[in-house]
N, CA, C and O of each residue as an XYZ file, in Angstrom:
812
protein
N     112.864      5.431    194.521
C     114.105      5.568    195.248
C     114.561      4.221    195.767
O     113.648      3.488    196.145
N     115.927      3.702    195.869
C     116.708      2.901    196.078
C     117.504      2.701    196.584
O     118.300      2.025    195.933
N     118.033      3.108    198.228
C     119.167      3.205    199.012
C     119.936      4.577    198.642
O     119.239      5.505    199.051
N     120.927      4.978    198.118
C     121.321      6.013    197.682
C     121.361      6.331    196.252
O     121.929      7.337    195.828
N     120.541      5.166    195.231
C     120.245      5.876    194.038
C     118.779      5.817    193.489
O     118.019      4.950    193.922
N     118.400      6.642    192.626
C     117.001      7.104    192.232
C     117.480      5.875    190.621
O     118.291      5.973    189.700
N     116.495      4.880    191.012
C     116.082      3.890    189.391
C     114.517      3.893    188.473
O     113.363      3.683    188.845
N     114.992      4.167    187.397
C     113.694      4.382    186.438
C     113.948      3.116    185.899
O     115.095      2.681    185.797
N     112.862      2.440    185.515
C     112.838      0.875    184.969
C     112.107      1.174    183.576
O     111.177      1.963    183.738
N     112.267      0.782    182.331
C     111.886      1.215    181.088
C     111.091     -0.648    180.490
O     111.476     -1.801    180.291
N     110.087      0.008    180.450
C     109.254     -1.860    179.966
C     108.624     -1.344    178.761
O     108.422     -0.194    178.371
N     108.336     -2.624    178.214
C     107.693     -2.748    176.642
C     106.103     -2.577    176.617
O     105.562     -2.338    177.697
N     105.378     -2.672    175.566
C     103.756     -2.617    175.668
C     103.271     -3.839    176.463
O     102.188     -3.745    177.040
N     104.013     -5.036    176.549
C     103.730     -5.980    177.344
C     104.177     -6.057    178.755
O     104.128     -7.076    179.444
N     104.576     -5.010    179.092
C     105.143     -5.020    180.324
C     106.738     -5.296    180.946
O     107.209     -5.053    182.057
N     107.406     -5.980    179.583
C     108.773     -6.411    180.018
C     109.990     -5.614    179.898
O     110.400     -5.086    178.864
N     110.599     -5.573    181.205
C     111.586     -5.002    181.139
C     112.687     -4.685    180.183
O     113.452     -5.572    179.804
N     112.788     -3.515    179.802
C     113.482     -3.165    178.218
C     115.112     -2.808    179.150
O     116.129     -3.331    178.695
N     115.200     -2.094    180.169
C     116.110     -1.621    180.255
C     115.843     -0.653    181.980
O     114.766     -0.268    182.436
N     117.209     -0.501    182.584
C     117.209     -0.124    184.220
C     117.900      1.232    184.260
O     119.055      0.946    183.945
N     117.856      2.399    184.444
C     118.999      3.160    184.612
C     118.947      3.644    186.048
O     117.922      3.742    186.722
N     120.319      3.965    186.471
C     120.050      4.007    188.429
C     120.764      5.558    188.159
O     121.620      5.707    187.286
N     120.359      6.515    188.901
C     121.392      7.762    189.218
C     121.716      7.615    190.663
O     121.033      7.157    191.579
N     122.792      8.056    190.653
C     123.357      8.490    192.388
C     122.764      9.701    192.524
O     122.413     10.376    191.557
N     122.636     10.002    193.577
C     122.654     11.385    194.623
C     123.888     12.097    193.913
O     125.036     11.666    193.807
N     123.358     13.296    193.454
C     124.787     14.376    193.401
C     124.835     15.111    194.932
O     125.131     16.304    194.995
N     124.626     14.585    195.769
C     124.929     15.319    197.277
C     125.062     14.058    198.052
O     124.144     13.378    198.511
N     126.544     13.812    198.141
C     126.861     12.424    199.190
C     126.443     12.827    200.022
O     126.206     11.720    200.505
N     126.006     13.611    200.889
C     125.580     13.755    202.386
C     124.562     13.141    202.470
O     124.310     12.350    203.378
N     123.535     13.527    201.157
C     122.278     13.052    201.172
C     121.662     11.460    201.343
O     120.899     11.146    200.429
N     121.852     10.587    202.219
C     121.094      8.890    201.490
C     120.218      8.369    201.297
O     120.136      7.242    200.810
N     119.193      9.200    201.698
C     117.902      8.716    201.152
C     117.450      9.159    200.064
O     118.270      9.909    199.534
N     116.610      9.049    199.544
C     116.323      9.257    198.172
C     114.469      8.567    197.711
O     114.071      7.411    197.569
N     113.944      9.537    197.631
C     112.653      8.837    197.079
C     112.377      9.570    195.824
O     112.407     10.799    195.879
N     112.118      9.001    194.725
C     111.546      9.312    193.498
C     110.456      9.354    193.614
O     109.876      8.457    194.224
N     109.491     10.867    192.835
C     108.176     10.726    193.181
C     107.368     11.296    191.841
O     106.143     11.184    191.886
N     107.919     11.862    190.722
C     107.032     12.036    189.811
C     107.823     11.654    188.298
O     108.989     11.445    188.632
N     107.751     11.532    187.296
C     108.339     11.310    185.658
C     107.476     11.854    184.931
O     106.310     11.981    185.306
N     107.781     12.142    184.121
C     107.529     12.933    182.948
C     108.469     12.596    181.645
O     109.633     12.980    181.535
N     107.558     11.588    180.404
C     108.266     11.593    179.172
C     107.859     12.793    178.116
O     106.720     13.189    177.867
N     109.402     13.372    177.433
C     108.639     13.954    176.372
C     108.583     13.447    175.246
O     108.993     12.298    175.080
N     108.011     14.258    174.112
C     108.512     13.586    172.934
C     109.669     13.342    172.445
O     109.459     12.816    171.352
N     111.280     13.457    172.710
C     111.765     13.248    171.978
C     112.540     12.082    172.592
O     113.749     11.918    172.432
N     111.483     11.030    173.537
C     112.147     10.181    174.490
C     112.484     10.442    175.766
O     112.247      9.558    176.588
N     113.139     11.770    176.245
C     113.951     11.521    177.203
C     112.658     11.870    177.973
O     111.541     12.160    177.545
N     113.263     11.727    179.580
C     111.929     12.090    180.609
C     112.765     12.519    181.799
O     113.765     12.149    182.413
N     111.928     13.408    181.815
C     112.174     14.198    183.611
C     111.401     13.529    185.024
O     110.301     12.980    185.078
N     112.288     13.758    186.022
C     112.181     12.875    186.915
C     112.619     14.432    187.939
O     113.364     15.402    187.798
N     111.581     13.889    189.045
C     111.582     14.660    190.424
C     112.065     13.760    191.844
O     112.046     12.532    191.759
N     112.377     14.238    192.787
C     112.947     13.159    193.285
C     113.139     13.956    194.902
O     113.281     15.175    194.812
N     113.151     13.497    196.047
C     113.617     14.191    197.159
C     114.543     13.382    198.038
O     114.333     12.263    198.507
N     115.899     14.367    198.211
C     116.704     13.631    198.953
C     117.466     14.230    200.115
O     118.032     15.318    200.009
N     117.478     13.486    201.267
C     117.788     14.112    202.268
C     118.194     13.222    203.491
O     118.325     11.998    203.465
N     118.371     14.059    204.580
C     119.724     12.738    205.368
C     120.954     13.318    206.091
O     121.343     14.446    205.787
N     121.499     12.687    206.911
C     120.886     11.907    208.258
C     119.998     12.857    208.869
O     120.141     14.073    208.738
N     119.201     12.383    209.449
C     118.026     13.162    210.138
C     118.293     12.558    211.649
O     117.900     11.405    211.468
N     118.543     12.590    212.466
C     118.515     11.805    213.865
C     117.032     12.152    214.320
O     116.551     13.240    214.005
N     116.376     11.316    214.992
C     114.749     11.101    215.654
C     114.629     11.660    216.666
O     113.669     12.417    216.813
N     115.710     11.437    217.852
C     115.711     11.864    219.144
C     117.093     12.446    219.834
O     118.186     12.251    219.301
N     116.991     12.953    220.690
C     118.199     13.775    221.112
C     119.594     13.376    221.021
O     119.591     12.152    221.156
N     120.633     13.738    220.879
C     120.403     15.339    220.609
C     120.084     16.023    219.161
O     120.858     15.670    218.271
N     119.575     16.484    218.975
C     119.257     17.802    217.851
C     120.433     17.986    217.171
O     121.437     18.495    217.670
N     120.318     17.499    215.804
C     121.472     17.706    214.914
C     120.766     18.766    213.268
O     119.999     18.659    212.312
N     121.629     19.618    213.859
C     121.314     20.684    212.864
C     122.017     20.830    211.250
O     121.958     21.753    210.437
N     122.638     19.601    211.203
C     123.227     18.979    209.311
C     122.188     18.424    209.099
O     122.385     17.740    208.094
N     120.949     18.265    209.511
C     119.827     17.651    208.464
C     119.376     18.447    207.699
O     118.957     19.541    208.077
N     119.368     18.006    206.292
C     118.443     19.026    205.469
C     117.669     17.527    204.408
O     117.564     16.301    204.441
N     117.350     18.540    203.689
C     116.761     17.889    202.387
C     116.530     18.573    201.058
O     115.644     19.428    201.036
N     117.173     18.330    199.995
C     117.112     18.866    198.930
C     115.988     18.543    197.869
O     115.208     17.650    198.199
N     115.788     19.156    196.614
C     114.793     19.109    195.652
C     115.612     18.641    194.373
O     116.417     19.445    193.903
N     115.463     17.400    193.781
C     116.373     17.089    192.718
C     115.438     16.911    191.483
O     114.507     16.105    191.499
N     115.708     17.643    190.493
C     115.029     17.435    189.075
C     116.070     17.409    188.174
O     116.937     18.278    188.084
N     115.980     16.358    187.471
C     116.570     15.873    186.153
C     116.240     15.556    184.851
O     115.552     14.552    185.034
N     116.263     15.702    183.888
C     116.152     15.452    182.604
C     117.051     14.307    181.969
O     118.219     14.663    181.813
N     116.800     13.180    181.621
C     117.890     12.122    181.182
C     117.323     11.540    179.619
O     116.167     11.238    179.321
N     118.399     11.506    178.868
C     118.002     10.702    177.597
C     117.954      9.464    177.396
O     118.356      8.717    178.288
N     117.390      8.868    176.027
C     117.081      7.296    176.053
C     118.063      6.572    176.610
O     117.693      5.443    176.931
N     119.375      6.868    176.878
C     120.378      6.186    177.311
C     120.847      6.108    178.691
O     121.635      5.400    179.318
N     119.915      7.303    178.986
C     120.107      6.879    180.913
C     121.249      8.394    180.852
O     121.772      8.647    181.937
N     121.611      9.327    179.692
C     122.719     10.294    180.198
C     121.916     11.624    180.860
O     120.979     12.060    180.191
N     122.158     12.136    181.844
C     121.488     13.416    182.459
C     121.886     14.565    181.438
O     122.942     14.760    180.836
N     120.898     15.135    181.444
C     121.134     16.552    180.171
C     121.051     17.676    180.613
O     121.273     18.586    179.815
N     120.679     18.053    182.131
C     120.636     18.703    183.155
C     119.760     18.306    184.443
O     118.864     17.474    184.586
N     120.389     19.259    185.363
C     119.511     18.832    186.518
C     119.594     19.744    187.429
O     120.714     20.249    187.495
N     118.830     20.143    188.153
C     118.449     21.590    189.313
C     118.216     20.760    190.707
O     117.358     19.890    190.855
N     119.087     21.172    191.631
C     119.614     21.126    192.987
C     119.035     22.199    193.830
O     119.478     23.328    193.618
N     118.093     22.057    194.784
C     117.588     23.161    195.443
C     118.789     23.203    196.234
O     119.481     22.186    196.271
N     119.223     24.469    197.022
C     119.970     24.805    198.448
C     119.707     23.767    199.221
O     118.677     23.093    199.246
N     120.930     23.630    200.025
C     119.970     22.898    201.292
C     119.901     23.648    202.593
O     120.806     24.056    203.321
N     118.998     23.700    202.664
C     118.357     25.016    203.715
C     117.436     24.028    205.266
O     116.592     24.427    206.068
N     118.199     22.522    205.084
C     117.585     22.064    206.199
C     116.277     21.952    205.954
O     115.824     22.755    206.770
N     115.110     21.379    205.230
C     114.381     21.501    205.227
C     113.996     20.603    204.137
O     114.837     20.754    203.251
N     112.705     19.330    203.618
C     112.237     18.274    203.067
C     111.280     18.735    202.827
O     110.289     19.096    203.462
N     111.837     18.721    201.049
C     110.490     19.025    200.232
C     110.113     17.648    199.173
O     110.464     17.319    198.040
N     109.379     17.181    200.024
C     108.493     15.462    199.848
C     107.602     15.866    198.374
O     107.201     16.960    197.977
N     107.494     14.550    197.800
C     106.712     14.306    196.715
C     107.008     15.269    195.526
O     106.156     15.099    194.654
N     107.912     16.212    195.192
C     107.619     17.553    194.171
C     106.851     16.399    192.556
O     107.555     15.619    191.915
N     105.491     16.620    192.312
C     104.936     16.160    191.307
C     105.031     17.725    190.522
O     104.927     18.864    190.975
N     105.292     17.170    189.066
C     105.731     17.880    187.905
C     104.895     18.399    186.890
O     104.320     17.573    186.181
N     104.708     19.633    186.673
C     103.793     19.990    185.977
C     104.561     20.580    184.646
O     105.230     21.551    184.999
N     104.653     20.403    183.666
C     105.143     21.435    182.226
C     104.685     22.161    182.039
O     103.478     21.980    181.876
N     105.116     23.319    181.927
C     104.502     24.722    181.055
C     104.821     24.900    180.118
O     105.879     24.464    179.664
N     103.696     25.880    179.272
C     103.621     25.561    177.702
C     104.799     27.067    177.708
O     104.886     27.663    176.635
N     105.493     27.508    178.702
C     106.795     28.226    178.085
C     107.761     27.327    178.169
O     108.404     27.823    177.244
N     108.614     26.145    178.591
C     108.948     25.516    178.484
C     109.692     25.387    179.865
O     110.849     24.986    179.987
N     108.816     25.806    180.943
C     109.428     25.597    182.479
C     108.453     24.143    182.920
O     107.770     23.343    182.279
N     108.838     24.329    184.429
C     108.275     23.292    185.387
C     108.019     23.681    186.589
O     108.679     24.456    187.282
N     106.912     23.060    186.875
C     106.311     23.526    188.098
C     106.720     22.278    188.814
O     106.890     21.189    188.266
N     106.891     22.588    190.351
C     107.013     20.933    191.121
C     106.731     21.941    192.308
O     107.228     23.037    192.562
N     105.503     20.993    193.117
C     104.294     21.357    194.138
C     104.673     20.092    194.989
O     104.963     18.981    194.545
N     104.607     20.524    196.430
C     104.571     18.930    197.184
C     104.768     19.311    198.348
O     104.487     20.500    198.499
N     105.281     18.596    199.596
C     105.386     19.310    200.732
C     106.309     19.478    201.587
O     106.957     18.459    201.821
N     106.745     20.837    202.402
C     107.896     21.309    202.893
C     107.792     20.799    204.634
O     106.907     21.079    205.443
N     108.920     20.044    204.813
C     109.259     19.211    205.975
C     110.443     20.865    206.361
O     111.469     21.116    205.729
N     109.892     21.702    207.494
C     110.893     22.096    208.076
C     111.798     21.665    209.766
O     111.504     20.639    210.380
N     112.441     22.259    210.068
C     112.891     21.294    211.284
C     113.075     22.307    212.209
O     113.750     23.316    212.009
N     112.254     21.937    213.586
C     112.265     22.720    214.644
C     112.723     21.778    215.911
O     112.302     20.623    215.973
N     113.468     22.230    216.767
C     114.671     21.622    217.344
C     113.809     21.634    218.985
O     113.528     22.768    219.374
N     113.573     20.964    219.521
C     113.446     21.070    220.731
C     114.350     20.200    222.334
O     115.343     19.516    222.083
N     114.136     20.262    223.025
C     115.371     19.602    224.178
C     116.019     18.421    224.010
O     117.206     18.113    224.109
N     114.619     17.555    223.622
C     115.143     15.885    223.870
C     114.525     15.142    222.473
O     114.531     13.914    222.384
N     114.095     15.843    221.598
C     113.717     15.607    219.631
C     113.750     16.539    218.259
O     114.002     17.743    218.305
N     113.553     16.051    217.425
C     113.763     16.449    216.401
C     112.222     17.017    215.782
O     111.907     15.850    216.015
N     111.592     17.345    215.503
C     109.963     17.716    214.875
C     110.177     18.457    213.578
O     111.229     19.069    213.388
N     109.043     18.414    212.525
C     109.054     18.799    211.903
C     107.925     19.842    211.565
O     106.995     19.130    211.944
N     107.449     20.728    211.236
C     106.336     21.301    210.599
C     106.093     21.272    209.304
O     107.028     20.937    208.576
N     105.190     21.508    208.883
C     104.816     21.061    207.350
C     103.643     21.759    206.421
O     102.452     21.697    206.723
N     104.070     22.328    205.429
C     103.198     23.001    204.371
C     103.222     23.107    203.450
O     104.363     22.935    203.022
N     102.326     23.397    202.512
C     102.266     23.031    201.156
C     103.558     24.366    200.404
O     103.514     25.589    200.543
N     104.278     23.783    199.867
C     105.396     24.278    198.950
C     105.287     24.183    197.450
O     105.218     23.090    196.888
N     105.267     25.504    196.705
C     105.494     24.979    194.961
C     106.714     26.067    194.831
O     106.971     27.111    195.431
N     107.360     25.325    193.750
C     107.974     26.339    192.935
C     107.753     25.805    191.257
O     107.155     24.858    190.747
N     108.560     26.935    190.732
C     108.868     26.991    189.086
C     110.363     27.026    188.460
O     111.127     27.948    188.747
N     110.740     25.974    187.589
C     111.725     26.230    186.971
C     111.688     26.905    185.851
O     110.881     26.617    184.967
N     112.463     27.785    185.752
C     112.238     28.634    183.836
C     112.900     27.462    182.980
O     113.459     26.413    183.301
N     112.507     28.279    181.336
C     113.129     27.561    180.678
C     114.269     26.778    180.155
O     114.391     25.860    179.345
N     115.615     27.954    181.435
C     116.545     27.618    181.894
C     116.803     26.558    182.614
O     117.961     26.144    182.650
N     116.019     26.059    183.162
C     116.150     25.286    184.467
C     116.573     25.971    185.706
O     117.143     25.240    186.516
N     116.441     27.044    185.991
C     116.766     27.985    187.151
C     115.234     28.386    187.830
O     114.151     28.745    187.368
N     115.699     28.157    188.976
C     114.174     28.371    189.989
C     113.584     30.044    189.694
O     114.120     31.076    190.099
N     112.447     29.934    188.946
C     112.211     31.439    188.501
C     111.168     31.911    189.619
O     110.769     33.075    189.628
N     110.769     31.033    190.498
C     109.978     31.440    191.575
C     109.488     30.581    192.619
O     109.268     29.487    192.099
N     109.237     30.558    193.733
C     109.027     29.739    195.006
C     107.906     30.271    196.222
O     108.182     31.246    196.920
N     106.553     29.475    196.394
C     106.094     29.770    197.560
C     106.264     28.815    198.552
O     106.835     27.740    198.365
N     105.698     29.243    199.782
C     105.513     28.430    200.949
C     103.753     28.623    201.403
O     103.387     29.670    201.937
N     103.213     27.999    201.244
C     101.708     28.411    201.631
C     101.771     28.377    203.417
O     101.836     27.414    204.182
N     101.717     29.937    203.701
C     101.261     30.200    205.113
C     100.651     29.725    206.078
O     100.775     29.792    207.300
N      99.876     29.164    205.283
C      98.909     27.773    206.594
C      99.839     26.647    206.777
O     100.255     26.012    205.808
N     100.217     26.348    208.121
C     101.185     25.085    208.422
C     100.015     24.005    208.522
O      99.014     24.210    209.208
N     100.188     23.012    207.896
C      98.963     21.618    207.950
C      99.821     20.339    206.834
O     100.349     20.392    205.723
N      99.574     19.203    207.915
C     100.378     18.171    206.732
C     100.013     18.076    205.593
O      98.958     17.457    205.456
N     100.572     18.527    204.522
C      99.773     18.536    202.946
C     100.422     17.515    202.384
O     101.578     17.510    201.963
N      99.414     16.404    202.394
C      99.303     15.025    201.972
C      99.471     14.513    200.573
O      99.800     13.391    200.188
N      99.115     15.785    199.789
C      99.333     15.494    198.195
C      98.969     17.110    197.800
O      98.480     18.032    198.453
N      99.429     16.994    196.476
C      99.337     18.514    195.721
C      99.741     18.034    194.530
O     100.588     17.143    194.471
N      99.109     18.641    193.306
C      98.943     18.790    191.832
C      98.829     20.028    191.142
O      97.842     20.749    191.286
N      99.742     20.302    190.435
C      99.403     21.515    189.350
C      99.130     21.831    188.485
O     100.244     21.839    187.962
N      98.431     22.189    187.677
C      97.702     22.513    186.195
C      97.847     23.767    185.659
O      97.433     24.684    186.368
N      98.435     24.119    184.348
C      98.488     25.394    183.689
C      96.999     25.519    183.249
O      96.255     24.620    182.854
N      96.780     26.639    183.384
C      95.467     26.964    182.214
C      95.722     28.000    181.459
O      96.707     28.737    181.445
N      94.777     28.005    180.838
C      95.251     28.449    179.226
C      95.561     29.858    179.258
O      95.908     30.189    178.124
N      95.597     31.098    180.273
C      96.423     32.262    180.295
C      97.147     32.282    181.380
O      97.155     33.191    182.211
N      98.077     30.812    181.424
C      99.350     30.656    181.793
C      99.485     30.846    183.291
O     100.539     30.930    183.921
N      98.254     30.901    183.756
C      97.839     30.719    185.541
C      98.178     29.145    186.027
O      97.894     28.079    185.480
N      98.790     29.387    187.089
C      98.921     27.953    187.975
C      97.972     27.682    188.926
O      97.656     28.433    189.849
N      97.525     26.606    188.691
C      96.319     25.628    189.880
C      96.487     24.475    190.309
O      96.125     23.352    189.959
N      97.359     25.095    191.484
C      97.868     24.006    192.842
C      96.648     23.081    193.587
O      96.039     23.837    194.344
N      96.204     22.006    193.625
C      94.989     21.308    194.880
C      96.117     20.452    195.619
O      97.125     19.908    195.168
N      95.662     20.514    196.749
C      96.105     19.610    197.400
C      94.990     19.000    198.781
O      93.764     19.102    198.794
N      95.834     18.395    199.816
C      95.086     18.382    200.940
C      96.031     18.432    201.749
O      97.243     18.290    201.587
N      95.045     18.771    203.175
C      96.204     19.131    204.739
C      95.468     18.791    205.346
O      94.242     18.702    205.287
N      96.522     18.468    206.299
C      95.404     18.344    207.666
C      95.683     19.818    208.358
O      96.796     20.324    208.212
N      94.633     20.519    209.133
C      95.000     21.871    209.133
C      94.213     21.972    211.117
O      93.104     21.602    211.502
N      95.271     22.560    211.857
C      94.803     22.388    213.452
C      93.895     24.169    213.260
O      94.497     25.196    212.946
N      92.588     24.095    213.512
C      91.682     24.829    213.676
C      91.775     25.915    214.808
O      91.616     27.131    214.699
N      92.056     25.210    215.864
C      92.063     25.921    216.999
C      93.525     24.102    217.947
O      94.075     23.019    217.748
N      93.359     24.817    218.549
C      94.836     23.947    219.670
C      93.836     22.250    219.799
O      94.514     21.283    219.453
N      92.948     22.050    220.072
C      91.725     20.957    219.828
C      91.023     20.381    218.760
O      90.327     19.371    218.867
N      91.170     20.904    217.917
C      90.605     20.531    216.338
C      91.693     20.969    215.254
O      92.356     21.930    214.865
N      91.379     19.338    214.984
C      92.165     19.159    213.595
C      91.041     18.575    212.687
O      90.218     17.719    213.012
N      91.160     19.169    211.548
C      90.604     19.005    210.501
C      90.911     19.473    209.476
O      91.341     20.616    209.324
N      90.644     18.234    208.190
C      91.309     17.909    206.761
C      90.434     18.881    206.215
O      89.545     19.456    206.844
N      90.802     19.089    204.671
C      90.579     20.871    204.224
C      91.406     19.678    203.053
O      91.947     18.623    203.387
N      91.288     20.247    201.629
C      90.986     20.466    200.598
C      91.644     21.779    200.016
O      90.854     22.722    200.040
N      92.674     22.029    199.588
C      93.235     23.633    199.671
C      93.454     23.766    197.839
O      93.584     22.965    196.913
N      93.415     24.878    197.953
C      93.155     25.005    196.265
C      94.438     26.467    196.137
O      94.178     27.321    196.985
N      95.379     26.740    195.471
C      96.011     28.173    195.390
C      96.130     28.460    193.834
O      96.393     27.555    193.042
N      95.940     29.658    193.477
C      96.030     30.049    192.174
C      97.425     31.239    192.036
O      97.683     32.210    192.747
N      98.190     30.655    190.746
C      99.094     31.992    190.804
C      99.060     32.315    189.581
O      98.567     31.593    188.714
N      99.775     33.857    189.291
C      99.808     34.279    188.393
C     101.030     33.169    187.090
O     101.638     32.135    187.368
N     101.007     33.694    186.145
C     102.325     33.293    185.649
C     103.636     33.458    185.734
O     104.556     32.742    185.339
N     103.627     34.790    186.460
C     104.912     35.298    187.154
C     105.249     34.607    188.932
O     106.177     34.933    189.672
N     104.069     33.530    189.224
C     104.091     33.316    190.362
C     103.539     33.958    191.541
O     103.583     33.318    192.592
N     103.044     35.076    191.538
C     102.209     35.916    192.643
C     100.815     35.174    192.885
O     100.073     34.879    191.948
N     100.505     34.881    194.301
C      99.722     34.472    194.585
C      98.625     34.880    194.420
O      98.543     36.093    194.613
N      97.291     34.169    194.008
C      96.186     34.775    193.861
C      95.132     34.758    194.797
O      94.099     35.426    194.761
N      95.547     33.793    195.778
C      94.356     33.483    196.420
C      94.483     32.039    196.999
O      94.603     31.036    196.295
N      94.449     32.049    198.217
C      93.774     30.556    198.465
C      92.557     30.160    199.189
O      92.108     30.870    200.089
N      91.813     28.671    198.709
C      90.202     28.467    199.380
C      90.875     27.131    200.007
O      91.889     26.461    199.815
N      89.868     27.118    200.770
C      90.089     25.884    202.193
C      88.666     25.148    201.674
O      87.692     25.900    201.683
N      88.457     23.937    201.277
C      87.209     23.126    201.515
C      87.154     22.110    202.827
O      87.827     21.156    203.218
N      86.385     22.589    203.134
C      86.242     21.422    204.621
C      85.618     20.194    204.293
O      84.718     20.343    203.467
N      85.779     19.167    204.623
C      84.701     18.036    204.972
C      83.646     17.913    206.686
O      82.840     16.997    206.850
């Protein structure tokens, strides 16, 4: 990410810059912008995940136009977009979405949900691990929020071979009002997206 546009830089086997392409934000409201996962396929072009969101104010008063959207795109060797999926903006920052392909020809993007809770004199956020799925359409064919609120620091997804999803990530997860402690979180879903289960590893 780059002020208000998302740039992919294209280099040779030696490293040198072949070529720059920059996208804008399709949501002027939005100005920040961080790019966080790519994906090339074979026929060249590559998908790109990206989170953008904005103005956020820090401290009072409480401004309730902050959100943050989920931007995935598909662009060809030439830098042209061939589609791209816009979450709602529902007020709420979904950081890092890293990209998983499915062998039906969707996408998974896992990462973590910044929601916003308003109090007298700041702005706060809470935070939990979030995935969804795009179908082959590019239309969101399904969406969780994992129930445990804990900063989830990273998350990865993997198909396995009867088309089950396997989310890891980590959180920091408050135990009791006095203990906080990092956990290791693992969720399995069906292929339709129904949750299967989640394990907590402690350190």
């Amino acid at each position: 990410g780059d002020g208000n546009k998302v740039s992919v830089i294209k280099i040779d086997a030696l490293g040198n810059k072949v070529d720059q392409f920059n996208f804008p934000s399709p949501d002027p409201f939005c100005i920040y912008k961080t790019a966080s996962d790519l994906q090339l396929l074979p026929n060249n072009h590559f998908i790109v995940s990206s989170t953008i969101y904005g103005p956020c104010p820090a401290y009072y008063p409480p401004d309730d136009s902050c959100r943050g959207r989920t931007w995935i795109f598909e662009a060809d060797e030439t830098g042209a977009i061939v589609w791209q999926y816009l979450s709602p903006a529902l007020g709420r920052v979904v950081t890092a979405p890293k990209l998983t392909l499915t062998k039906d020809g969707g996408i998974v993007f896992s990462g973590q949900e910044k929601f916003i809770i308003n109090s007298n004199s700041y702005i706060a956020f809470n935070e939990r691990q979030y995935i969804g799925k795009l179908n082959n359409n590019h239309e969101l064919a399904w969406e969780y929020t994992n129930p445990y609120i804990g900063a989830a620091y990273f998350s990865r997804s993997v198909e396995l071979a009867d088309g089950s999803i396997l989310v890891c990530g980590r959180i920091a997860r408050w135990i009791n009002p006095d203990s906080l402690r990092y956990a290791a979180v693992i969720t399995k879903f069906s292929a339709n997206g129904d949750s299967l289960g989640t394990q907590f590893y402690y350190r």
